[in-house]
C-alpha positions as CSV (number, residue, x, y, z in Angstrom):
1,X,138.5,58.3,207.0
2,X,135.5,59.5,204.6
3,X,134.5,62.9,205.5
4,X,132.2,65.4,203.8
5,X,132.7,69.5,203.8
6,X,128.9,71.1,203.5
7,X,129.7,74.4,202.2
8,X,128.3,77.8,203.6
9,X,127.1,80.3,201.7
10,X,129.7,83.2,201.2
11,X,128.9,86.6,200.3
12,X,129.5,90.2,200.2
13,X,129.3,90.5,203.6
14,X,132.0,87.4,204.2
15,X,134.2,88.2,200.9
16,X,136.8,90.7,202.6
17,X,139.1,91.9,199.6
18,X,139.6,90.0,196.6
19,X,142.8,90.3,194.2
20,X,140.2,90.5,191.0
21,X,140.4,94.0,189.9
22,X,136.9,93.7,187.7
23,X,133.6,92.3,188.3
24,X,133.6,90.8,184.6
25,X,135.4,91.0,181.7
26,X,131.8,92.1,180.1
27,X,130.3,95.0,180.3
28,X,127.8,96.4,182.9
29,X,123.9,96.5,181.8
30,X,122.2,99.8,181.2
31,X,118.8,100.4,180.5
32,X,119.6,102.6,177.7
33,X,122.2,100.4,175.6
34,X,120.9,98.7,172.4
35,X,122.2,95.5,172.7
36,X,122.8,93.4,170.2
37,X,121.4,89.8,169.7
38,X,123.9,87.4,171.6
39,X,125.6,90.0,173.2
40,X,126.3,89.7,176.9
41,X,126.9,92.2,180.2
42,X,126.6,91.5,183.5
43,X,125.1,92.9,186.8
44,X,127.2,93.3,190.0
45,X,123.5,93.4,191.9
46,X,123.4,89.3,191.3
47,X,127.4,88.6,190.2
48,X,126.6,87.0,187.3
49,X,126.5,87.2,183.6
50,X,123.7,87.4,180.8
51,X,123.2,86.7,177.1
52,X,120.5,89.0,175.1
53,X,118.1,86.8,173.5
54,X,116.7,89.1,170.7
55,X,118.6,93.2,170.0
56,X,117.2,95.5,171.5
57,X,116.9,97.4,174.8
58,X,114.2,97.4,177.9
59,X,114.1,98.9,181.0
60,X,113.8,95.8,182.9
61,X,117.0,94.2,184.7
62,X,118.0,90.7,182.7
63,X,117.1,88.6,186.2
64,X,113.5,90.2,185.8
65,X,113.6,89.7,182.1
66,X,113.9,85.9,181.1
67,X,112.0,86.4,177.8
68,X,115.1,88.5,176.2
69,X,117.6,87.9,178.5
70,X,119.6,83.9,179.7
71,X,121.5,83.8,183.0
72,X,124.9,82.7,181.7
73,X,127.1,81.7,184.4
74,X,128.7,83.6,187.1
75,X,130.5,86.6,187.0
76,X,134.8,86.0,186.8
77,X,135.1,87.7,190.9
78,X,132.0,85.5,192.0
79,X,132.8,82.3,190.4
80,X,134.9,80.3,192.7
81,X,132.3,81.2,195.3
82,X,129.3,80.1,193.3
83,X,128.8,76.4,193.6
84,X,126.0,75.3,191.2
85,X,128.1,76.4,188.1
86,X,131.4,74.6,186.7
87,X,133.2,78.1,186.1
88,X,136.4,79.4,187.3
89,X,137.7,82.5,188.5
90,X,140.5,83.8,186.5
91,X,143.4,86.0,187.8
92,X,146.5,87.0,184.7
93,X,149.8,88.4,184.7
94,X,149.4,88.1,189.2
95,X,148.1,86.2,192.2
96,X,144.8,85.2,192.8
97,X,144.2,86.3,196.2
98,X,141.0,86.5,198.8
99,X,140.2,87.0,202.3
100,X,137.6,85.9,203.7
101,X,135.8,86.5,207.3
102,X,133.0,83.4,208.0
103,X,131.6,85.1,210.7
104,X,131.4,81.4,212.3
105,X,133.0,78.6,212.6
106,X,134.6,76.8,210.1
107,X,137.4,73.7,210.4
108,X,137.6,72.7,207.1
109,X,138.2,74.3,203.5
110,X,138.9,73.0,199.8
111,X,139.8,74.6,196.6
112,X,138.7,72.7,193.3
113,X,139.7,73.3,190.0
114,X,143.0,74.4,190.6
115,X,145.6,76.4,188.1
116,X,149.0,77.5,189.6
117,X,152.1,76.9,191.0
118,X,151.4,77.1,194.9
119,X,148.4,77.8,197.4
120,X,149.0,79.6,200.5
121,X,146.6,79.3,203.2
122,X,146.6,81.9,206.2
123,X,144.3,82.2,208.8
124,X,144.3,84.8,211.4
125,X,142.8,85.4,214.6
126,X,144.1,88.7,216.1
127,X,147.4,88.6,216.3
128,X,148.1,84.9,216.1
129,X,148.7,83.7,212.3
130,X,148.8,80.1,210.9
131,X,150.2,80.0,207.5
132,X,150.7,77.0,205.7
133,X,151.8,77.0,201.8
134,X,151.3,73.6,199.7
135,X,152.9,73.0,195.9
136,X,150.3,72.3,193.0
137,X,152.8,71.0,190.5
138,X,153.4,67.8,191.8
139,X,155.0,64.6,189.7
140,X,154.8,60.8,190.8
141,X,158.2,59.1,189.8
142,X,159.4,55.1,189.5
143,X,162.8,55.2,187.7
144,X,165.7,57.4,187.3
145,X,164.3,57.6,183.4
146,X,161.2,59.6,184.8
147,X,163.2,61.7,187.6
148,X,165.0,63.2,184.1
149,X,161.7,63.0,181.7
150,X,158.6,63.3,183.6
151,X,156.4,66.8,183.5
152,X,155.3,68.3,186.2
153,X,151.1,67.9,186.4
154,X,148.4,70.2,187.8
155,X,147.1,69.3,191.1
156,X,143.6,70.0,190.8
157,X,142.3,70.4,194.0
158,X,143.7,70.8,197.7
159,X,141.3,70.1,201.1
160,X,142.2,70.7,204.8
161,X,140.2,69.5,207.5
162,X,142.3,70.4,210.6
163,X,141.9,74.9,210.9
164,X,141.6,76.5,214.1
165,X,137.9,76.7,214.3
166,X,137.6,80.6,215.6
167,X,134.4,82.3,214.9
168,X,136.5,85.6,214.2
169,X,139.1,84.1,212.0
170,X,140.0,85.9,208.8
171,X,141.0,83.5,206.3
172,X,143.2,84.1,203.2
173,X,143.9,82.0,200.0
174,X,146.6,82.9,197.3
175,X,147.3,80.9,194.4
176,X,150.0,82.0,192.7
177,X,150.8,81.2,188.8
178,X,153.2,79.6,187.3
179,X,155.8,81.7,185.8
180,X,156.2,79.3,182.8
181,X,152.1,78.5,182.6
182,X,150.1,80.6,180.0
183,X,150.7,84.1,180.7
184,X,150.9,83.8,184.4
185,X,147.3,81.9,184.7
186,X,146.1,81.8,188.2
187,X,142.7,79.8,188.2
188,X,140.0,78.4,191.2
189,X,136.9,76.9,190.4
190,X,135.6,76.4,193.8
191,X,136.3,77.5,197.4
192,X,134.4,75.6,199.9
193,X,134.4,76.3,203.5
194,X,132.7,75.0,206.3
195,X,133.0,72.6,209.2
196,X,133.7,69.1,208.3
197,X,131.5,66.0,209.2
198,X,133.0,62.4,209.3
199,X,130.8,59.2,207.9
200,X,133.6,56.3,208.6
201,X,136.3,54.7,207.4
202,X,136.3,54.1,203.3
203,X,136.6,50.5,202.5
204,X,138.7,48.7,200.0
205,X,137.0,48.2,196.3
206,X,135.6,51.4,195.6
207,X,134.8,52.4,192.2
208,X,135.8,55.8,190.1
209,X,133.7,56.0,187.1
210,X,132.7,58.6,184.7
211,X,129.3,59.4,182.9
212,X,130.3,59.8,179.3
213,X,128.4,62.2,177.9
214,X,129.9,62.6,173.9
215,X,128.0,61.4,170.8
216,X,129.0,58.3,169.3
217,X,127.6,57.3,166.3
218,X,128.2,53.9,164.0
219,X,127.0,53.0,160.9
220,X,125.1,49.7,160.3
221,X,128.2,47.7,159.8
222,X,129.8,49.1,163.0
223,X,132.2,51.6,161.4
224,X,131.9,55.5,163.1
225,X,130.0,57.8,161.4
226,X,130.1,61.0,163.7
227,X,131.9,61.3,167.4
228,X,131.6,64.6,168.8
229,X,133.2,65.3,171.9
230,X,131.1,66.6,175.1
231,X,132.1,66.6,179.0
232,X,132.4,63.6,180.8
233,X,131.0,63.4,184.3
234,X,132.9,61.8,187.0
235,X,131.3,59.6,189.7
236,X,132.1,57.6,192.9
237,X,130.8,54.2,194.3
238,X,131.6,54.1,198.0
239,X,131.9,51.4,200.3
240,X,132.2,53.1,203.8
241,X,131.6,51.5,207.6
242,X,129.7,53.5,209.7
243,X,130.0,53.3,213.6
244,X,126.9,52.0,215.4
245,X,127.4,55.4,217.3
246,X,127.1,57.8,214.5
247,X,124.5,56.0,212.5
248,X,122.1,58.9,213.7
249,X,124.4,61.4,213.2
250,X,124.7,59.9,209.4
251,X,121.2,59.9,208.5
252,X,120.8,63.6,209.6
253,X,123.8,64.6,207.3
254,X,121.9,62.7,204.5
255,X,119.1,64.6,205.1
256,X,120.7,67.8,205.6
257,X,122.9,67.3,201.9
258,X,119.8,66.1,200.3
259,X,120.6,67.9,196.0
260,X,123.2,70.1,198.2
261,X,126.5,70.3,196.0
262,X,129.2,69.3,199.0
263,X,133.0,68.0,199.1
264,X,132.9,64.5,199.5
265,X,136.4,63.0,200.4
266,X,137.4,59.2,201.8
267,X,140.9,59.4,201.9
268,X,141.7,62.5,204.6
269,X,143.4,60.2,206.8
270,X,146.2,59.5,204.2
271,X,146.0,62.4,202.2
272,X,149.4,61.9,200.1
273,X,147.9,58.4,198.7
274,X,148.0,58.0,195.4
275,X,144.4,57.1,195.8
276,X,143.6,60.2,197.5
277,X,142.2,62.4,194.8
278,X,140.1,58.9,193.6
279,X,137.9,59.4,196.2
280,X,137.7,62.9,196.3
281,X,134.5,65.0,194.7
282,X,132.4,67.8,194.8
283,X,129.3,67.3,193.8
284,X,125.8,65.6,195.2
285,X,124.9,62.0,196.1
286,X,122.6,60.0,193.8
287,X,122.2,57.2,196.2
288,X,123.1,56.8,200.6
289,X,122.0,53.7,201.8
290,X,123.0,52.2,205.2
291,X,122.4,49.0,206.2
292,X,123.3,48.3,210.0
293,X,125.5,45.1,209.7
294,X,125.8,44.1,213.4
295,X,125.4,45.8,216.6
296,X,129.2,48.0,216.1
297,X,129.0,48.9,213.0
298,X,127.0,49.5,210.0
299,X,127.3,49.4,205.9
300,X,127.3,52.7,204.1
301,X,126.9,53.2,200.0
302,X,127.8,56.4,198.4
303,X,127.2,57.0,194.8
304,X,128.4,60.7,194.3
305,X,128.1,63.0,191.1
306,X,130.2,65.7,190.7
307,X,128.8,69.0,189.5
């Protein structure tokens, strides 16, 4: 089934208690501080993290001061909950841990850009508790050869679709590192929370594609000349039939995630398929046609970006 998690927006007033002792690993601005060319602070007022342009000091705040001063990227507490930038939040030596009260109803939640050895997902609603803890060092075997041979590999990401959808539900994620990682690493790049919408049922010949973005460069006789590595983007091409039904119910979501970063998923009915985390993004559709194909269902097309 192809489902999508909008994500709400979450806070100060919905971020309970968080695990990360410091803002940022930079230092606070001050008005006062001659700061030097390149150098960079941060300010708790918008959780996030600033270059200086020129030396220098001014009295004005680096938001109200683009002309000396470039919004970075979020600040290491704020990043898993900041959606627009591909950042993570960074816990060493301990577990990454944060509770979190909606203040509404939510069904569904993901994590994205995963580093550690387990998740543990608890959500409690007075005195009743639902805990559920998942591996993220997984390994896909086929012989004896590979049982004795094969590493163990980073799951990235982990989604669930089916929590108790309270409206005063505290909700807490730890992610806790792996002894024999990097100094006890424990990473998220994203938390998204909301409720869940289904589109239909993911059909067979989807594609998984990436937008390359490094710099290739050859010579007149073909040889290289200069390749220079830079990110590479991946995208999904998705086939998915639409009930007659929620045809309505589709084209409002469309409208509704219109350049809205969301979780786009089309294997939650079989989540432990290898092809699961194929069809799983978060990011923002390019193109959402539907095409009603007879008078049960329609045609669907997803091409999704990630962020």
């Amino acid at each position: 089934m192809m489902r999508v998690l909008p994500p709400m927006d979450i806070g100060q007033a919905q971020l309970v208690s968080t695990s990360v002792a410091a803002e940022d690993a930079t230092p606070v601005w001050a008005a006062a501080t001659a700061w030097a060319k390149d150098a960079l602070c941060h300010r708790v007022e918008t959780h996030m993290v600033y270059r200086r342009i020129t030396a220098g000091t001014s009295p004005t705040p680096p938001e109200g001061d683009a002309a000396l001063w470039q919004a970075l990227r979020p600040t290491n507490r704020r990043a898993m909950f900041n959606l627009l930038h591909d950042t993570r939040t960074r816990v060493e030596g301990g577990p990454l841990t944060v509770t979190l009260a909606p203040g509404q109803r939510v069904d569904s939640l993901a994590l994205v850009g995963l580093t550690g050895a387990s998740a543990t997902v608890r959500v409690a609603i007075g005195a009743d508790v639902l805990e559920r803890s998942f591996p993220l060092l997984t390994r896909r075997v086929r012989s004896w050869y590979q049982y004795f041979t094969a590493p163990f590999v980073q799951q990235g990401a982990l989604t669930l679709w089916d929590l108790p959808p309270y409206r005063g539900a505290t909700i807490t994620v730890t992610i806790t590192p792996n002894a024999a990682g990097p100094a006890g690493v424990a990473e998220c790049g994203r938390l998204i929370l909301g409720m869940g919408a289904r589109i239909g049922e993911l059909q067979w010949d989807y594609e998984n594609d990436a937008l390359n973005f490094s710099r290739i460069e050859r010579n007149f006789d073909g040889s290289l000349a200069a390749i220079e590595q830079r990110r590479s983007v991946p995208t999904n091409a998705l086939p998915v039939r639409v009930d007659a039904a929620d045809v309505d119910a589709v084209l409002a979501l469309r409208a509704r995630l219109n350049a809205v970063p969301a979780l786009w998923s089309g294997w939650t009915r079989y989540p432990d398929s290898p092809y699961a985390s194929s069809a799983l993004l978060f990011g923002i559709y390019r193109r959402f046609a539907v095409r009603p194909a007879n008078k049960r269902y329609a045609q669907a097309t997803l091409e999704i970006e990630e962020m």
